[in-house]
N, C-alpha and C positions, 0 to 999 in steps of 0.2 A: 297421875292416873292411879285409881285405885286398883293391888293383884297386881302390878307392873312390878317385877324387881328395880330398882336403881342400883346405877352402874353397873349393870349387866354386861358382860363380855362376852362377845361374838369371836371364837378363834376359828380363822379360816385357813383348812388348811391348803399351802400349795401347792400345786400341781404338779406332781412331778414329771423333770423332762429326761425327752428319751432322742439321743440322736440315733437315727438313722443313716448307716452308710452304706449306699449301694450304686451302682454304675448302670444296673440296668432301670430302664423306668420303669416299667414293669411291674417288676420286683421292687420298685419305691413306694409304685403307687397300692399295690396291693397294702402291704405294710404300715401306711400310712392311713387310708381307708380304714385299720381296723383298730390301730391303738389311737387315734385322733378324739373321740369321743373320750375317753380316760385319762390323756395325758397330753401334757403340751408335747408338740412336736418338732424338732430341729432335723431338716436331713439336709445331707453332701453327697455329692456325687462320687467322692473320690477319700481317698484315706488323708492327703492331705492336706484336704479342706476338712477333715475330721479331726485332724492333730491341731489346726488353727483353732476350729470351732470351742474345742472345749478348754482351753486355756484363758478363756473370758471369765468376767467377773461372775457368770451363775452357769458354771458347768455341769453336762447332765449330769442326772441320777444314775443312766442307764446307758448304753449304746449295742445297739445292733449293727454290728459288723457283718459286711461282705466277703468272703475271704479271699476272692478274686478280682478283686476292683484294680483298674488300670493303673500304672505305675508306682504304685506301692501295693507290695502283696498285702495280705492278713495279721501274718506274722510279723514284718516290720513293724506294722501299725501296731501290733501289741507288744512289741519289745519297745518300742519307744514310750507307749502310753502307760505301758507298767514300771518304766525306769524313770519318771518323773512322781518326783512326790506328790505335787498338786492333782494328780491323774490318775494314781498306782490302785485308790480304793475304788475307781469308777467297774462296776460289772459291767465284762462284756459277754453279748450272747453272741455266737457265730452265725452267721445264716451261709449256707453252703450247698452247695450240688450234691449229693451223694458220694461222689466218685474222689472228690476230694480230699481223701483220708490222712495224705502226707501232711499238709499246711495245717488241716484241721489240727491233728492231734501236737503240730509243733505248738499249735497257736493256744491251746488248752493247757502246755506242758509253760507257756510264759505266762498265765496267768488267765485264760479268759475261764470265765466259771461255766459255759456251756456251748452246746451248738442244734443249731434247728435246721433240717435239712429243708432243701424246695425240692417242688413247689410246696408253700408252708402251709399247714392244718392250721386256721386258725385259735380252733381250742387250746392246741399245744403254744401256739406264742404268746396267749395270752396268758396262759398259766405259767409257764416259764419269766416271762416279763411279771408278775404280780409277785412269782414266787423270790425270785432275784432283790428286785425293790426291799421284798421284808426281808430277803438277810441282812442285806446292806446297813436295813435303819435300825433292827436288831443287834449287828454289832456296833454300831455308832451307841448306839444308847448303853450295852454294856460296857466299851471304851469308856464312857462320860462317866459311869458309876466305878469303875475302876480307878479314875483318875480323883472322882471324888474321895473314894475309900482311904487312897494313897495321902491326899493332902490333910483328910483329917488323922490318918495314922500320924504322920508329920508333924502334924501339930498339938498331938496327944504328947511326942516324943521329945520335942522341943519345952514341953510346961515340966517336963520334969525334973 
């Protein structure tokens, strides 16, 4: 066809997923209702269906965490998911009661990058969720340029 490029490449990009972990449905389904259009969605009801969930071969991007979900607090669930290395880069956003201030700030203090109180604005989860994703892929991409820099430093050092 004539004006048609050949072998034109279509990159698609994928979706990134987000689990959702929360014990109320409620608070699932709201949740779920508003980041579903933008992102694939994984949710558990419970922290340790959230610690199984992402240890699969395409683990989220992201996870919003409950900080009160039934037999595993908040905290566990991010001392565990920050002391695995397959796990340690995953952001997590808290979602939490207000009154929560204890676990919250322990669960900030092991690593989760924020916290969004209920009942949730959706503006703020969506911009927090958008904002998180681009640090995330902003250091991955600096990491990859670091490691490139390093290897061809390496290799400058080696030809001499």
């Amino acid at each position: 066809m004539a004006g048609t490029p050949k072998n034109r490449e279509v990159k698609m990009e994928k979706r990134k997923k987000i689990l959702i972990v929360d014990d109320g449905q409620l608070d699932l389904n709201v949740l779920v209702d508003l980041l579903k259009p933008d992102y694939e969605i994984v949710v558990t009801m419970s922290a340790e269906e959230a610690l199984v969930a992402v240890i699969t071969a395409d683990p989220p991007d992201l996870i919003l965490l409950d900080v009160t979900t039934a037999a595993m607090d908040g905290p566990e669930a991010c001392r565990r998911l920050k002391a695995e290395e397959t796990t340690r880069s995953i952001p997590i956003i808290l979602i939490t009661d207000e009154g929560i201030i204890g676990e919250m700030s322990e669960c900030l203090e092991l690593g989760a990058v924020d916290y969004i109180t209920k009942p949730v604005y959706p503006p703020i989860v969506k911009a927090r969720v958008k904002t998180h994703l681009a640090l995330k892929y902003s250091l991955e991409e600096l990491q990859k340029a670091y490691k490139l820099i390093e290897s061809h430093k390496d290799k400058n050092e080696d030809e001499r």
